[in-house]
C-alpha positions as CSV (number, residue, x, y, z in Angstrom):
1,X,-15.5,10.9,-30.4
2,X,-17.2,13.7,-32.6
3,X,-19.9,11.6,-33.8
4,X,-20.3,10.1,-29.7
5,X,-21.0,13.9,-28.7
6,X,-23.5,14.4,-31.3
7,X,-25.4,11.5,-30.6
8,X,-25.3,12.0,-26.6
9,X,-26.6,15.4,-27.5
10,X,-29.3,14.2,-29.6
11,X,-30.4,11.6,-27.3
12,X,-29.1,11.4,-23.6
13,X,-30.3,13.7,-20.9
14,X,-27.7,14.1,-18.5
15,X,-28.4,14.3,-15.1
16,X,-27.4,17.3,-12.9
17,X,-26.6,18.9,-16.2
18,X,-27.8,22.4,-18.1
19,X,-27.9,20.6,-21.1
20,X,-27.3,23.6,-23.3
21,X,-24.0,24.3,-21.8
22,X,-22.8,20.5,-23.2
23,X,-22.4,22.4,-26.5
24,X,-19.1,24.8,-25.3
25,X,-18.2,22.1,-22.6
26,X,-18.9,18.6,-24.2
27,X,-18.8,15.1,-21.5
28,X,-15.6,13.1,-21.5
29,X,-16.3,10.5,-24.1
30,X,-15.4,7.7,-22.3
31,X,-14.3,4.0,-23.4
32,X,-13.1,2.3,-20.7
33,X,-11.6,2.6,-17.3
34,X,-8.6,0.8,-15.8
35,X,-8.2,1.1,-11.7
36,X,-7.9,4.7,-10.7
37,X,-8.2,5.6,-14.7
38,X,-11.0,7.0,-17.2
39,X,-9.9,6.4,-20.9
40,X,-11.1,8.1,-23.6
41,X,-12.4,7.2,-27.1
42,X,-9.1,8.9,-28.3
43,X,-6.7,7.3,-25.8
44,X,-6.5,10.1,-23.3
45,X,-6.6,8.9,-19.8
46,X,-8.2,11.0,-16.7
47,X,-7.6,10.1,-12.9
48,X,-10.4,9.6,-11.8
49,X,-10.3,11.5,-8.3
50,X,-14.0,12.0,-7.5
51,X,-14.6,8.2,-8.2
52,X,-17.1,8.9,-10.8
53,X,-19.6,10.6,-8.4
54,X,-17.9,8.7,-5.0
55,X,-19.4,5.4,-6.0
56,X,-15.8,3.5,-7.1
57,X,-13.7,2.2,-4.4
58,X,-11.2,-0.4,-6.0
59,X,-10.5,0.8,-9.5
60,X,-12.6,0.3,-12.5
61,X,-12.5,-2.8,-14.2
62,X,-11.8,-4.5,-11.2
63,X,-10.9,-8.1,-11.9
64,X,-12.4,-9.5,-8.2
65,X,-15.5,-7.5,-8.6
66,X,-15.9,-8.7,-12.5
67,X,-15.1,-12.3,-11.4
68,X,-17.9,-12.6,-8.8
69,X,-20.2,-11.0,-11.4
70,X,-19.3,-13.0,-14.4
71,X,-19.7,-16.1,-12.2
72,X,-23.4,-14.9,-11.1
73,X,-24.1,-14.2,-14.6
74,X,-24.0,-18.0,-14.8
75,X,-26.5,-18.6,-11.9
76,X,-29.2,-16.4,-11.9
77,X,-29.7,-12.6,-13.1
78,X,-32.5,-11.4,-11.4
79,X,-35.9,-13.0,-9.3
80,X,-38.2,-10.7,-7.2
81,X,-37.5,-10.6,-4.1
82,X,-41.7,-10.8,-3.5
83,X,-42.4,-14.9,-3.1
84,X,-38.9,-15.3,-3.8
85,X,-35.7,-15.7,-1.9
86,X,-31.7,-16.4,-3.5
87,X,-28.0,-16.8,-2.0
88,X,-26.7,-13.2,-2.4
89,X,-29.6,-11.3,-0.5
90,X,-29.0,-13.2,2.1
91,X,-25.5,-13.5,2.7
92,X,-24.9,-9.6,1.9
93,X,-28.1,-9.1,4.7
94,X,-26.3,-11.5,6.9
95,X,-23.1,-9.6,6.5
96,X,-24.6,-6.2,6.6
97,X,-26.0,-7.0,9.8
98,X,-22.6,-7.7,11.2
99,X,-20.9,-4.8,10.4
100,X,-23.2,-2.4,11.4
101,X,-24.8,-3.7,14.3
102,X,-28.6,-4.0,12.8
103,X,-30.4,-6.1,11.2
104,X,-33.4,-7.1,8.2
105,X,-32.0,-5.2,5.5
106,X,-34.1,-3.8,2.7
107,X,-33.0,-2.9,-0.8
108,X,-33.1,-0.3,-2.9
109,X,-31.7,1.1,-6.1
110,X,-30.1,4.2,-5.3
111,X,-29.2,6.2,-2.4
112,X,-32.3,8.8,-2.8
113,X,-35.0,5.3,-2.8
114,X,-32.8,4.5,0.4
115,X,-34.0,7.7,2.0
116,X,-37.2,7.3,1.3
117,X,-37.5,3.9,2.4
118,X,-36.5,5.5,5.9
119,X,-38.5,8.0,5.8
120,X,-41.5,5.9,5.3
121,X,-40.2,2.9,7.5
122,X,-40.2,5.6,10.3
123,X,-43.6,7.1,10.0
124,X,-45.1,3.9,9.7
125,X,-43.5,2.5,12.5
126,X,-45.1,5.2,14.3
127,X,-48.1,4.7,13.2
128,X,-48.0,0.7,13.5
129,X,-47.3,1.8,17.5
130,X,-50.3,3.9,18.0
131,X,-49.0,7.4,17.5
132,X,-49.8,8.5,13.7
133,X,-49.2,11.9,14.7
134,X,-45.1,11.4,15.1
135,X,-44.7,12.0,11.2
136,X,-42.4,14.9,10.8
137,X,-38.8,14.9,9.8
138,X,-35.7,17.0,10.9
139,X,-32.5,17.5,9.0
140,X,-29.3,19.4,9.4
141,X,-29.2,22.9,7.2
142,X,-27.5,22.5,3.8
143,X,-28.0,18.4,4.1
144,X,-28.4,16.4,1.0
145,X,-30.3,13.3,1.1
146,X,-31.5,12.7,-2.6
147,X,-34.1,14.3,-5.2
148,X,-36.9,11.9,-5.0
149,X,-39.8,13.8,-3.9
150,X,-39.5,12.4,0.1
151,X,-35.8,13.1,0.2
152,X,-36.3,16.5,-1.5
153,X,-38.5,17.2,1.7
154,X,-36.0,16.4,4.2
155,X,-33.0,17.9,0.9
156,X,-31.9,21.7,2.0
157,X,-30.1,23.1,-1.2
158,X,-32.2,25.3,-3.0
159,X,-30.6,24.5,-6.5
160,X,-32.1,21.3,-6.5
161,X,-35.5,22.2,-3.8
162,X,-36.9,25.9,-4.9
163,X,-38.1,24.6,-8.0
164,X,-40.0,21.3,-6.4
165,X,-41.2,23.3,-3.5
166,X,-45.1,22.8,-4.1
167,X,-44.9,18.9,-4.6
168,X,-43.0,18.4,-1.2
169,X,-43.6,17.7,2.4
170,X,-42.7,20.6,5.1
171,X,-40.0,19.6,7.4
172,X,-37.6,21.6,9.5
173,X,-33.6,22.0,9.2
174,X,-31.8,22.7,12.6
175,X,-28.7,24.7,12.1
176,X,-25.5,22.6,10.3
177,X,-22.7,21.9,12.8
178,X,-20.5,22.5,9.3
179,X,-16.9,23.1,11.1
180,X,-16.4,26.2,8.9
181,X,-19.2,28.5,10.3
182,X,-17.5,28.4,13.8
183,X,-17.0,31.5,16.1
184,X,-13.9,33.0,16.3
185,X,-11.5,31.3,18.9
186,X,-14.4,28.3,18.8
187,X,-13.6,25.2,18.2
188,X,-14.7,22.5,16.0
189,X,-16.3,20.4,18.8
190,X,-18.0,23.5,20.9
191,X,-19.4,24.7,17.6
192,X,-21.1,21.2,17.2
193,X,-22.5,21.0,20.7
194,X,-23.5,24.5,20.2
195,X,-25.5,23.5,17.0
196,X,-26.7,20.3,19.2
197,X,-28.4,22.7,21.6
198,X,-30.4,24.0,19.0
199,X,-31.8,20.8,18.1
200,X,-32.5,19.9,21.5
201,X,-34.3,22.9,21.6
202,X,-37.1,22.0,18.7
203,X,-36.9,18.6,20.3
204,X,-38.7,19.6,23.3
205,X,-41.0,21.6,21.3
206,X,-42.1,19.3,18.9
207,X,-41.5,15.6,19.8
208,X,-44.6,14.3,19.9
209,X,-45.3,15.1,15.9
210,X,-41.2,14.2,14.8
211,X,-41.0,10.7,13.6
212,X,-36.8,11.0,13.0
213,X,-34.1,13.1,12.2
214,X,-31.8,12.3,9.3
215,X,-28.0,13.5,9.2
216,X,-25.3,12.6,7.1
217,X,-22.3,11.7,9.4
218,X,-19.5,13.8,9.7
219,X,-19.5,15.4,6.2
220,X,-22.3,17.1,4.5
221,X,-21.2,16.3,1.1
222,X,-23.1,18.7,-1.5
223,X,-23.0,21.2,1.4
224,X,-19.5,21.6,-0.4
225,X,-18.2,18.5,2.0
226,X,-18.9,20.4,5.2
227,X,-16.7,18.3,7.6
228,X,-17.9,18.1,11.6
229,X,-17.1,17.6,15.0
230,X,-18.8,13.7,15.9
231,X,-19.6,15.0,19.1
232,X,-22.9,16.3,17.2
233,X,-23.5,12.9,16.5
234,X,-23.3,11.7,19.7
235,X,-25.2,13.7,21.4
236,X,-27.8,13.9,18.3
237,X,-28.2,10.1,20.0
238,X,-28.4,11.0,23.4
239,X,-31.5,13.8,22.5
240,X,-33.4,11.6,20.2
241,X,-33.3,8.9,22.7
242,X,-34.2,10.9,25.4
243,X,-37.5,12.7,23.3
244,X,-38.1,9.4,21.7
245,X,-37.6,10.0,17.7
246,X,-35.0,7.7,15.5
247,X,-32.1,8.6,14.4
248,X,-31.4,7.8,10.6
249,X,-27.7,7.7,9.6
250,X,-27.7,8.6,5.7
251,X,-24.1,7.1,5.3
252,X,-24.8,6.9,1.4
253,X,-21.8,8.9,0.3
254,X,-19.6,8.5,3.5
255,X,-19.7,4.6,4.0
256,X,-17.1,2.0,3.3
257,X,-14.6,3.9,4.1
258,X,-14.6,7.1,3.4
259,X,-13.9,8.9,6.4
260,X,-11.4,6.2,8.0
261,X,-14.1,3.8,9.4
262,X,-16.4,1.5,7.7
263,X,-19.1,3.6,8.7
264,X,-18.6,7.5,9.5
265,X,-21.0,7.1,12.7
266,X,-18.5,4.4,14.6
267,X,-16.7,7.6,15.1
268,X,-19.3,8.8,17.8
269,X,-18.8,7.6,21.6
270,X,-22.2,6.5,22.9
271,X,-22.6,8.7,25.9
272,X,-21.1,6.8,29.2
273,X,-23.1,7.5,32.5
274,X,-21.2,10.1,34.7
275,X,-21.0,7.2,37.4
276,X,-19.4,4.9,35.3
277,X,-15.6,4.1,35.3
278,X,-13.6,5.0,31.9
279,X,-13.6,2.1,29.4
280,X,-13.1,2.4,25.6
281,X,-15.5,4.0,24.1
282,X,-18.0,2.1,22.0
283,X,-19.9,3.7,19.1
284,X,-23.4,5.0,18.6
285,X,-25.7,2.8,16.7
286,X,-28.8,4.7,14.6
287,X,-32.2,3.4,14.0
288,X,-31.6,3.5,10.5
289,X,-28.9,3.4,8.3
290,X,-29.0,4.3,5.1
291,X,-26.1,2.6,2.3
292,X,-25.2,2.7,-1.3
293,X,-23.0,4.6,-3.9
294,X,-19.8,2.4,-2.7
295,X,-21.4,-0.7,-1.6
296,X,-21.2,-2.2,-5.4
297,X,-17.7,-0.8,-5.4
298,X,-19.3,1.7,-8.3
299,X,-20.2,-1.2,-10.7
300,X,-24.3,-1.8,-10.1
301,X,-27.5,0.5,-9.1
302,X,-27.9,-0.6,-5.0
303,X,-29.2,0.4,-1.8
304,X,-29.5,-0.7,1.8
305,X,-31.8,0.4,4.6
306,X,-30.9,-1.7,8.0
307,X,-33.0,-0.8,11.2
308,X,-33.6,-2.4,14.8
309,X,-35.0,-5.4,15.6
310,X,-37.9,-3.3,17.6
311,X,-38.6,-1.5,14.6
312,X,-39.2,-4.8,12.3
313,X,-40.9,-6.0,14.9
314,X,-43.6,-3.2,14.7
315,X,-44.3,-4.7,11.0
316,X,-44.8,-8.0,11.8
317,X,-48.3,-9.1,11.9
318,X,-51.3,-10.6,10.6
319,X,-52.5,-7.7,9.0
320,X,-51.5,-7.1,5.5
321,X,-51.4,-3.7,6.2
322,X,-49.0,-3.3,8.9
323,X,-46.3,-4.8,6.7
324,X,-43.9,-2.4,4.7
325,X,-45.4,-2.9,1.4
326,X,-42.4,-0.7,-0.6
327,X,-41.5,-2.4,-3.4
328,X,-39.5,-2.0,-7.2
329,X,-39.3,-5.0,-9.6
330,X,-35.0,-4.8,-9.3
331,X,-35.2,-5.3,-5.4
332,X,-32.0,-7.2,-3.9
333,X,-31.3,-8.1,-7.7
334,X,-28.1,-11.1,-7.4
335,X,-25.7,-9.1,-9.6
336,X,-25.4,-6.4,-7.7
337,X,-25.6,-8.5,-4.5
338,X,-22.7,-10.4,-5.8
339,X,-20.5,-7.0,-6.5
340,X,-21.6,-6.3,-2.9
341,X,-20.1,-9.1,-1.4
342,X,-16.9,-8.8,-3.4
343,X,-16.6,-5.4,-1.9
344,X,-17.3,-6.7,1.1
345,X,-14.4,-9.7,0.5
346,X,-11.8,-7.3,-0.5
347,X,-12.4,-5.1,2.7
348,X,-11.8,-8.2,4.6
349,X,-8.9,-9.7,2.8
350,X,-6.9,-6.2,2.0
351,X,-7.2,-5.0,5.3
352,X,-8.7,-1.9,3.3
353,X,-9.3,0.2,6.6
354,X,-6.2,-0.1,8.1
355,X,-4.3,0.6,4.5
356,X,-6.4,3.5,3.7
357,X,-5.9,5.0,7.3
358,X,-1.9,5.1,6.2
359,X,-2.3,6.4,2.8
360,X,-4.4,9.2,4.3
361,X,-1.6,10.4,6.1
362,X,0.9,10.2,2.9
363,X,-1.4,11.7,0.4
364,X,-2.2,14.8,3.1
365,X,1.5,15.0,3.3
366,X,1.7,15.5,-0.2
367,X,-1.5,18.5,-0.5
368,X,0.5,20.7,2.1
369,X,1.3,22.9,-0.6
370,X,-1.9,23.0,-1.7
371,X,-3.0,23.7,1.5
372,X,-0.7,26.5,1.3
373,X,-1.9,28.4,-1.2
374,X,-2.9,31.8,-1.1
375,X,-6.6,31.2,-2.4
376,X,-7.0,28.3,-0.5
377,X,-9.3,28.3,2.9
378,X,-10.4,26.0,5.2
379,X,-8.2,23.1,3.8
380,X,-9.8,20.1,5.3
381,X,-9.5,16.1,5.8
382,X,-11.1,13.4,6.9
383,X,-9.9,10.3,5.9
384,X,-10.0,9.1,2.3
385,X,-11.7,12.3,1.1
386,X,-9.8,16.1,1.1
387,X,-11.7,19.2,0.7
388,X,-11.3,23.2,0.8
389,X,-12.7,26.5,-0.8
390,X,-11.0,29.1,-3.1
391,X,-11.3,32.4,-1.5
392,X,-11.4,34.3,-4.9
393,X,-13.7,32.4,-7.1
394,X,-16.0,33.9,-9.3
395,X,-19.1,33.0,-11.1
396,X,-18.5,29.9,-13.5
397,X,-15.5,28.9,-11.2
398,X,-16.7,25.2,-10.7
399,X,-16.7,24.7,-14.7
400,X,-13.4,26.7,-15.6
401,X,-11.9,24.9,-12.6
402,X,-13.1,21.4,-13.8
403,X,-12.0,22.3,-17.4
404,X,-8.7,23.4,-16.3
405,X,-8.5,19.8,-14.1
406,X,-9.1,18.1,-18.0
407,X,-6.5,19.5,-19.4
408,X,-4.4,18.2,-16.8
409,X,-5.7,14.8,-17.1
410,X,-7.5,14.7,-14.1
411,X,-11.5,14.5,-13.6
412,X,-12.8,16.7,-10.9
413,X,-15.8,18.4,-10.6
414,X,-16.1,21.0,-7.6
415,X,-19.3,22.0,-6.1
416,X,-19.2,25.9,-5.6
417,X,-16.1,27.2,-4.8
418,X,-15.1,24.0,-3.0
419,X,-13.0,21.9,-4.9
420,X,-12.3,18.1,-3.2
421,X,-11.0,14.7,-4.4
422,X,-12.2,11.7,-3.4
423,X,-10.4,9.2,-5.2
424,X,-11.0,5.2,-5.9
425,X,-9.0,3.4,-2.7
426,X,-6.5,2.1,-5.2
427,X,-5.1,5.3,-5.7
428,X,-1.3,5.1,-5.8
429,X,1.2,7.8,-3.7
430,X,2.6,8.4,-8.0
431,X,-1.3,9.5,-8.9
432,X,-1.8,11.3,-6.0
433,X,1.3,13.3,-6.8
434,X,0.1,13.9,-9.8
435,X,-3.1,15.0,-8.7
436,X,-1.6,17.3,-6.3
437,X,0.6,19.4,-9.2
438,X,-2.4,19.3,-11.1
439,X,-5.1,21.1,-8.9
440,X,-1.5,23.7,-8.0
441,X,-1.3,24.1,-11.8
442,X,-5.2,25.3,-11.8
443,X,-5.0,27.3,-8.5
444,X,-2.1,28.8,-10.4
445,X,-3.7,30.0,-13.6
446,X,-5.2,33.4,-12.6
447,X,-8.2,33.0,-15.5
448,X,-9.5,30.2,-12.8
């Protein structure tokens, strides 16, 4: 392990790392993983419970996923998707389509090039429809979209945005619905609509030069997974309909899954005409949507941007020009289409949804005490993902705390003084015990 650390030191630049501090906290040398499991070079095994940056949903070294891609493997590794056309692309677009309701998908590589491929997919529309002047961007305070320079823009944490400020584009955050930051004696959902009216506000100001607003759904993960009300969301719909600007879903860290739907925004009634009888309520649908970290099931680089059939429509034409010319050489690549689509299979066949839905309850059932604790606030939940702040922490608690997690044999890594989990679906109600005793044996030790 020693002589793994050296090297990485000498060699690797870790990202979202000070890379001096690697020298009194070294990374977990890591040799392989097994379902919810990180394994070290000496043996030591670590749950897993933020699957490695939220990206692993069934377990490393999961034998579906590694027989789809050992079988492509066999096939074809890689053709540009420019002049070129294969299987997998098409039958993970074809599938994508279905589930969320849109259609034309376009790939990426990560969840910051999905961003930007929205960003610029919704400018140009604009500008393909005769009003170039519709080219700014809203976002919620606190949001995280990516650190590529055009998700920076539309990015609000200044860790990551203060020191990039001069290369990036101006854009304008409306006030976070973040459940946490409600009024005394208000609730979750007022405090949303409250937050709404402030957006409708700017709408009405500033229309006519705002090409979209982009919002993560539900949870605002780096915000420290700010958890809120969907009634934002629906009436986020409602006003951008209403002033004519899209509405880009970024449902990069909270789709497949996470938040007890396949898509966080299916939680969001469409808004039903006053005149019109009760009937079950059917979800909002964005412009844009915005996929990747789980949609590989944590094994390959990928990203998705789906839009409306009007939007693609803007593009198609004669003219070179009017086409959406974004392009990297690993667009659509078959491997990681193929890992796609045996995500997609085991959603289908496990009944994934459903299952996850009834080990949410169970594993809440077992972070009551936890919840309990005296420097816990604002325990929160939202499907497969658990969140809430230590009252007390100090400066440096995020790396004691992790540190602490270690030595338990769990891999966390809290952001602030929140501390969540968010582990692989294939979490067992044994792991998540032991995950619970472990973040009480941290809360416990007063040096934390």
């Amino acid at each position: 392990m020693d002589d793994l650390l050296s090297r990485t030191r000498a060699a690797v630049w870790h990202p979202c790392t000070q890379m001096k501090q690697l020298e009194a906290a070294p990374p977990l040398a890591i040799a392989r993983g097994e379902g919810a499991w990180l394994i070290d070079t000496d043996g030591r095994r670590y749950l897993d419970a933020i699957s490695s940056w939220w990206v692993n949903l069934f377990g490393h070294c999961n034998p579906r996923i590694n027989a789809a891609i050992t079988d492509q493997l066999g096939k074809i590794e890689h053709v540009m998707l420019a002049g070129a056309t294969h299987e997998p692309v098409v039958a993970l677009s074809e599938r994508l389509a279905k589930l969320t309701g849109l259609g034309h998908a376009f790939y990426g590589s990560d969840g910051a090039s999905a961003t930007e491929i929205a960003l610029k997919m919704s400018a140009h529309f604009w500008r393909n429809a005769g009003q170039p002047g519709k080219n700014g961007f809203i976002s919620l305070a606190n949001g995280y979209h990516g650190e590529t320079v055009g998700a920076l823009s539309v990015t609000d944490i200044p860790l990551f945005k203060s020191t990039y400020a001069p290369l990036l584009r101006r854009t304008v955050q409306v006030p976070t619905p973040d459940a946490r930051l409600a009024g005394p004696g208000e609730s979750a959902e007022a405090y949303a609509l409250r937050c709404a009216a402030a957006l409708e506000t700017h709408l009405a100001g500033h229309a006519a030069t705002t090409a979209a607003f982009i919002v993560e759904p539900l949870v605002q993960g780096a915000a420290g997974m700010a958890m809120y009300h969907p009634a934002y969301l629906t009436r986020a719909r409602e006003l951008c309909d209403r002033y004519q600007v899209h509405l880009i879903a970024d449902e990069i860290a909270v789709g497949f899954g996470r938040t007890g739907t396949m898509f966080a925004f299916e939680q969001a009634a469409a808004p039903t005409p006053a005149h019109a009888p009760p009937l079950t309520p059917h979800a909002i649908r964005p412009d844009f949507i915005c996929l990747s970290k789980g949609i590989t099931g944590g094994y390959l680089p990928l990203s998705a941007v789906l839009t409306t059939d009007d939007i693609y429509a803007a593009f198609y034409d004669d003219a070179t020009a009017r086409g959406f010319l974004h392009s990297h050489s690993y667009t659509g690549n078959p491997l990681a289409c193929r890992a796609a689509l045996a995500v997609l299979d085991i959603f289908a066949h496990d009944n994934v949804i459903a299952a996850n839905r009834a080990k949410a309850i169970e594993f809440t059932g077992m972070l009551e005490e936890v919840a309990a604790h005296t420097r816990v606030r604002h325990f929160r939940h939202l499907g497969m993902i658990w969140a809430f702040d230590v009252a007390d922490a100090t400066p440096g608690f995020s790396a004691r705390f992790h540190q602490a997690a270690l030595a338990q044999g769990v891999f966390m890594r809290p952001i602030g003084n929140t501390v969540y989990v968010m582990p692989p679906y294939v979490t067992s109600a044994d792991e998540m015990r032991g995950l619970a005793d472990a973040m009480l044996a941290c809360l416990c030790n007063p040096g934390i």
